[in-house]
N, C-alpha and C positions, 0 to 999 in steps of 0.2 A: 416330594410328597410329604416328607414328617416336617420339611420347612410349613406347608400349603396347612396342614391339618393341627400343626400344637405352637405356629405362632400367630401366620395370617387372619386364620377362622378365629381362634380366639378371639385377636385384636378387632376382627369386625365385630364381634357376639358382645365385645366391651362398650366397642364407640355407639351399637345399636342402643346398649342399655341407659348410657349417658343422653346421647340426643334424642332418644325417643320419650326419657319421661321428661325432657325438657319441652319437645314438642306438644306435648300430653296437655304437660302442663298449663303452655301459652295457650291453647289452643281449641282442649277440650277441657276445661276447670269446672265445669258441670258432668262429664264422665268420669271423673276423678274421684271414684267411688267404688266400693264393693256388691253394687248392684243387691243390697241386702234383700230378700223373700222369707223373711221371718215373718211378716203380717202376713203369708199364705199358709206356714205350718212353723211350727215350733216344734213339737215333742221330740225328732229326729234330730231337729238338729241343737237342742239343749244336751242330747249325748256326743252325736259326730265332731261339733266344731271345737268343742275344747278337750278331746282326744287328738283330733285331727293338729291341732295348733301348737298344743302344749310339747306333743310328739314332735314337730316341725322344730320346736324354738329348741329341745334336745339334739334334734339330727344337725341345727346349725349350731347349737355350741361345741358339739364332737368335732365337728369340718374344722372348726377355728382353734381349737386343739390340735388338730391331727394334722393339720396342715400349715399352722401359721407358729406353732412351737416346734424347734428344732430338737429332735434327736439328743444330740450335746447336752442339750438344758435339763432334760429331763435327767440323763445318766447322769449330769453333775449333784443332783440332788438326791442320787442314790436309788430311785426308780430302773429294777431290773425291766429285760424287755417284756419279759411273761408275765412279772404282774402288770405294768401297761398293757399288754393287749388282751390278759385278761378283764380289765376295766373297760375297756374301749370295746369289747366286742359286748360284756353285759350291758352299759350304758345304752350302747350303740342298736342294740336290737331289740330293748324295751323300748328306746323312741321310736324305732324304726314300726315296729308292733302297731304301736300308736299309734302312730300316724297312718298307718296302710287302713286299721279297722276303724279310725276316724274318718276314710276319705270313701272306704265302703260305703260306710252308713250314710256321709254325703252326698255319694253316687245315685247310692240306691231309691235315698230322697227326691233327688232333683229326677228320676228317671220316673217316679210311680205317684209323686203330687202332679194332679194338673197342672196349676198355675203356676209352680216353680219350673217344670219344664219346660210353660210355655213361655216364660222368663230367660232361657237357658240360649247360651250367644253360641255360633262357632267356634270363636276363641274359647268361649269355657272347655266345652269341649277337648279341643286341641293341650289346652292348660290342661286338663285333668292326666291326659293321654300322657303327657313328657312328665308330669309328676310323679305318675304310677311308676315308669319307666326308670326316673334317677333313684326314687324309694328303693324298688326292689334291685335294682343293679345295686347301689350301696351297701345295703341287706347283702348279699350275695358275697360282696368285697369285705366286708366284715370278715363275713366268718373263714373265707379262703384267702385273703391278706394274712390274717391273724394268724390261718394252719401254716403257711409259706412263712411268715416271717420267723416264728418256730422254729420252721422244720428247718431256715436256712437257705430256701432258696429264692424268698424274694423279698425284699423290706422295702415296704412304700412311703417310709419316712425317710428313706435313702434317696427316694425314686420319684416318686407325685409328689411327695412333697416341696422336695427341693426346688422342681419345676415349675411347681403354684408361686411360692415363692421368687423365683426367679423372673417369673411370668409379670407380678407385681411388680419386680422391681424395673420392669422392662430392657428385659436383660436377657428371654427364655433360653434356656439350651434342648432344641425339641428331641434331641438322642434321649435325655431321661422319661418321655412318657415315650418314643418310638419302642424303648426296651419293655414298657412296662404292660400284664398281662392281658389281654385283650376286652377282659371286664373292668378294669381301670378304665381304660380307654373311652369305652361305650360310657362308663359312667361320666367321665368330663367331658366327652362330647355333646350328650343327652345336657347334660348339666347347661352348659354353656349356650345349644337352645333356648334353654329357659330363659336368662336373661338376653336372651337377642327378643322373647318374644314376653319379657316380662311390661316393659313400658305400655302393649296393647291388647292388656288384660286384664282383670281387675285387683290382681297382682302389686296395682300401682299403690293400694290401702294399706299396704306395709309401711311407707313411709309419710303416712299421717296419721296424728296426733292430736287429738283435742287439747292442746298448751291452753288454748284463750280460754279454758275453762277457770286456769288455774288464778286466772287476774281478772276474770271477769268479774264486774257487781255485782252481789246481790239484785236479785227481781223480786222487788215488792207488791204485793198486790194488796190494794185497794178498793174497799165497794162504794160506790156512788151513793147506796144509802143508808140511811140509818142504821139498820138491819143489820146483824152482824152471825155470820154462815149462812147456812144455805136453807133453813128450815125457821117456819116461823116461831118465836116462845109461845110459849104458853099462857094460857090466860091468868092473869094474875102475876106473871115472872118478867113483864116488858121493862124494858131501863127506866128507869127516872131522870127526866131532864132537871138539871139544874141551872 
């Protein structure tokens, strides 16, 4: 079973994430989009979505800390464990913060605008439901990793970590998340959801970019007549031909 649960599932929840936005991609290149409803309302979500994002792009730079620096590197540099998880629990639950009462106000939006609910897919749905889910299970792991690793009875940079890592290097050893506390667990399970069901959601706008902005030419506009803006002059003020 800790074979079936922290390497098997993983590994499908991975090859899902890769072949699905490949398929996305060949397949649906006009779905390939965030589904935007800001021409139905704006006001909400000029608050919710850069709470909501900003929060996000926090909660994934903690993961890539937390998980992807090993232990060793930090203590070589002289970082006790207390002030690490002192930092990592305040970072960690003012993104977290963010992001939950960004995704409220999104919620709350898409649920009480007409036309943005009547916008509103399944999959959104479902996405929002395993969002809320990895948010507050992390939230949660924060702050009861942080009391455990303290107190000495659980260090999950000993524990998840090594196994994420491992997991990467395709190599898992499933005993260090089988050990690890049962909200761990939930949360890289819930997590690994996500990217199984990230490619058929609109999820996939994380990995585009407007580049061809950056080389694109200039767009010149030109009027057909004489006339130059949009309002005629005034009498006495018209160009002189030469």
């Amino acid at each position: 079973m800790d074979t079936f649960l922290w390497v098997i599932v993983p590994y499908l929840c991975l090859a899902t994430f890769v072949i699905g936005h490949f398929w996305r991609y060949r397949y649906d290149k006009f779905g390939w989009t965030t589904r935007s409803s800001q021409l139905y309302e704006d006001r909400l979500l000029r608050l919710g979505s850069p709470l909501f994002h900003f929060g996000m792009l926090g909660v994934v730079g903690g993961h890539i800390i937390g998980l992807l620096v090993p232990q060793s590197w930090t203590d070589a540099v002289g970082i006790s464990h207390e002030a690490y998880h002192v930092v990592a629990v305040t970072g960690g639950l003012l993104a977290g913060v963010m992001a939950v009462v960004g995704m409220v106000i999104l919620i709350y939006r898409r649920r009480t605008v007409g036309p943005v609910f009547s916008a509103t897919t399944v999959m959104d749905k479902v996405m929002y439901a395993f969002l809320a889910a990895v948010i507050v299970l992390g939230m949660w792991n924060t702050i009861a990793g942080s009391i455990m690793t303290i107190g000495g009875e659980y260090n999950y940079r000993e524990g998840v970590s090594v196994w994420y890592r491992s997991f990467l290097a395709f190599n898992p050893d499933a005993s260090l998340m089988a050990d690890a506390p049962l909200g761990f667990q939930l949360h890289a399970m819930v997590a690994f959801g996500i990217f199984a069901l990230w490619p058929f959601t609109r999820l996939v706008h994380v990995f585009s970019a407007p580049l061809g902005y950056l080389t694109r030419p200039y767009i010149v506009y030109r009027s057909r007549e004489d006339q130059l803006g949009s309002h005629s002059p005034r009498r006495g003020w018209e160009r002189t031909r030469v």
